[in-house]
C-alpha positions in Angstrom: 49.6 174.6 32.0 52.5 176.4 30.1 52.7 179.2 32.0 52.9 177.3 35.3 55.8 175.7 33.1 57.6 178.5 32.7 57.2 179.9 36.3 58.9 177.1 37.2 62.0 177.5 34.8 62.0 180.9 35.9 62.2 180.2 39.8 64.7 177.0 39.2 66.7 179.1 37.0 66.7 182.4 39.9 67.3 179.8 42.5 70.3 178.4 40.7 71.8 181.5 39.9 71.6 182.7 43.5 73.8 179.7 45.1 76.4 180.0 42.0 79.7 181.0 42.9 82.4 181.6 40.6 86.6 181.0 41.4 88.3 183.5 40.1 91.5 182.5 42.4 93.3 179.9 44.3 96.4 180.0 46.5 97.8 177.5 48.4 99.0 178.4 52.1 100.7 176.4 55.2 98.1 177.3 58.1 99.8 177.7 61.7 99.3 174.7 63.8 96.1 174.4 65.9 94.6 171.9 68.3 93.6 169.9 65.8 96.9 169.5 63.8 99.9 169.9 65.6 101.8 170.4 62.8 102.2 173.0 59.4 99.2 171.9 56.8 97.8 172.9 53.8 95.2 175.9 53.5 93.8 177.7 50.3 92.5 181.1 50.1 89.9 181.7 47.6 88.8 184.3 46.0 84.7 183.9 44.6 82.6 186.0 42.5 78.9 186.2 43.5 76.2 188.6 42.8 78.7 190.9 41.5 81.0 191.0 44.4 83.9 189.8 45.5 84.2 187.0 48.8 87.6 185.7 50.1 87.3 182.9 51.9 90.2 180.3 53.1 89.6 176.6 53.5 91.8 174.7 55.9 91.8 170.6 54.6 93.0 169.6 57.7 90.1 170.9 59.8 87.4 170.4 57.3 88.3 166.2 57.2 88.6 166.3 61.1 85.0 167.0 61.1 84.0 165.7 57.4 85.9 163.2 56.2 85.1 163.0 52.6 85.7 167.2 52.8 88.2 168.7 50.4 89.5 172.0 49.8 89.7 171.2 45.6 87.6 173.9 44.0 88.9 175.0 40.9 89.9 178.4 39.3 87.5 180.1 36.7 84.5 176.9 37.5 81.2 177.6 39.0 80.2 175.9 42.2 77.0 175.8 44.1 77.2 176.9 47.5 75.4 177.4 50.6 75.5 179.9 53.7 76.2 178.0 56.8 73.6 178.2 59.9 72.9 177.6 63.3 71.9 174.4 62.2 75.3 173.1 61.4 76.7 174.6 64.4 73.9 172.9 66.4 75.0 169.3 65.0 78.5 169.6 65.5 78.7 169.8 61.5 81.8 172.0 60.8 81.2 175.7 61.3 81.5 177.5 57.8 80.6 180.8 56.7 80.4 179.1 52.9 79.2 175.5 52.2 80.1 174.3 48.8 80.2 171.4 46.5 83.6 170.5 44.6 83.3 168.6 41.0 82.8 165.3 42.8 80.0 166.5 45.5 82.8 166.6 48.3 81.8 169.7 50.7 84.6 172.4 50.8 83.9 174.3 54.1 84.8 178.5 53.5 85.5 181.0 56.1 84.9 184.1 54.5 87.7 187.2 55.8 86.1 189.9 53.4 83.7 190.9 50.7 83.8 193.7 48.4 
């Protein structure tokens, strides 16, 4: 019974560490209008720590809530968040297409397209 305990805290603890992506940088952009906004809006280009590498990704707040309302952009520099790698699924179901599918401090999802990792 023990060691089926700790197999478990092992795999929980791999699994966590697997979907754990760090901030290390946030900069606020205006994004060029686009059929969905008309106009100048706000955009933020991340850049995330994973696995040892570097990911920059941009999130565009006006896109993300025209799909997702409760979506933000509002991760924050030097926190962990958990996040997922989009899929055909969301695609599929008209969720918003994202390379990056994370979780802000209040369980909002903040949709990432990632440009580049290194």
């Amino acid at each position: 019974m023990r060691v089926a305990i700790i197999c478990t805290f092992v795999v929980l603890v791999a699994c966590e560490g697997r979907t754990s992506y760090e901030v290390l940088q946030a900069t606020t952009k205006d994004v060029m209008p686009s059929a969905v906004e008309p106009r100048f809006h706000r955009g933020i280009d991340y850049v995330l720590s994973h696995e040892g590498h570097k990911i920059y990704a941009s999130c565009d707040a006006t896109l993300a809530a025209a799909t997702d309302p409760s979506a933000t952009c509002e991760l924050l520099v030097l926190r962990s968040y958990k996040c997922e790698v989009g899929s055909d699924r969301d695609l599929l179901h008209k969720i918003h297409p994202a390379d990056l599918v994370c979780k802000d401090h209040d369980g909002h999802n903040v949709y990432l397209n990632v440009s580049k990792e290194q």
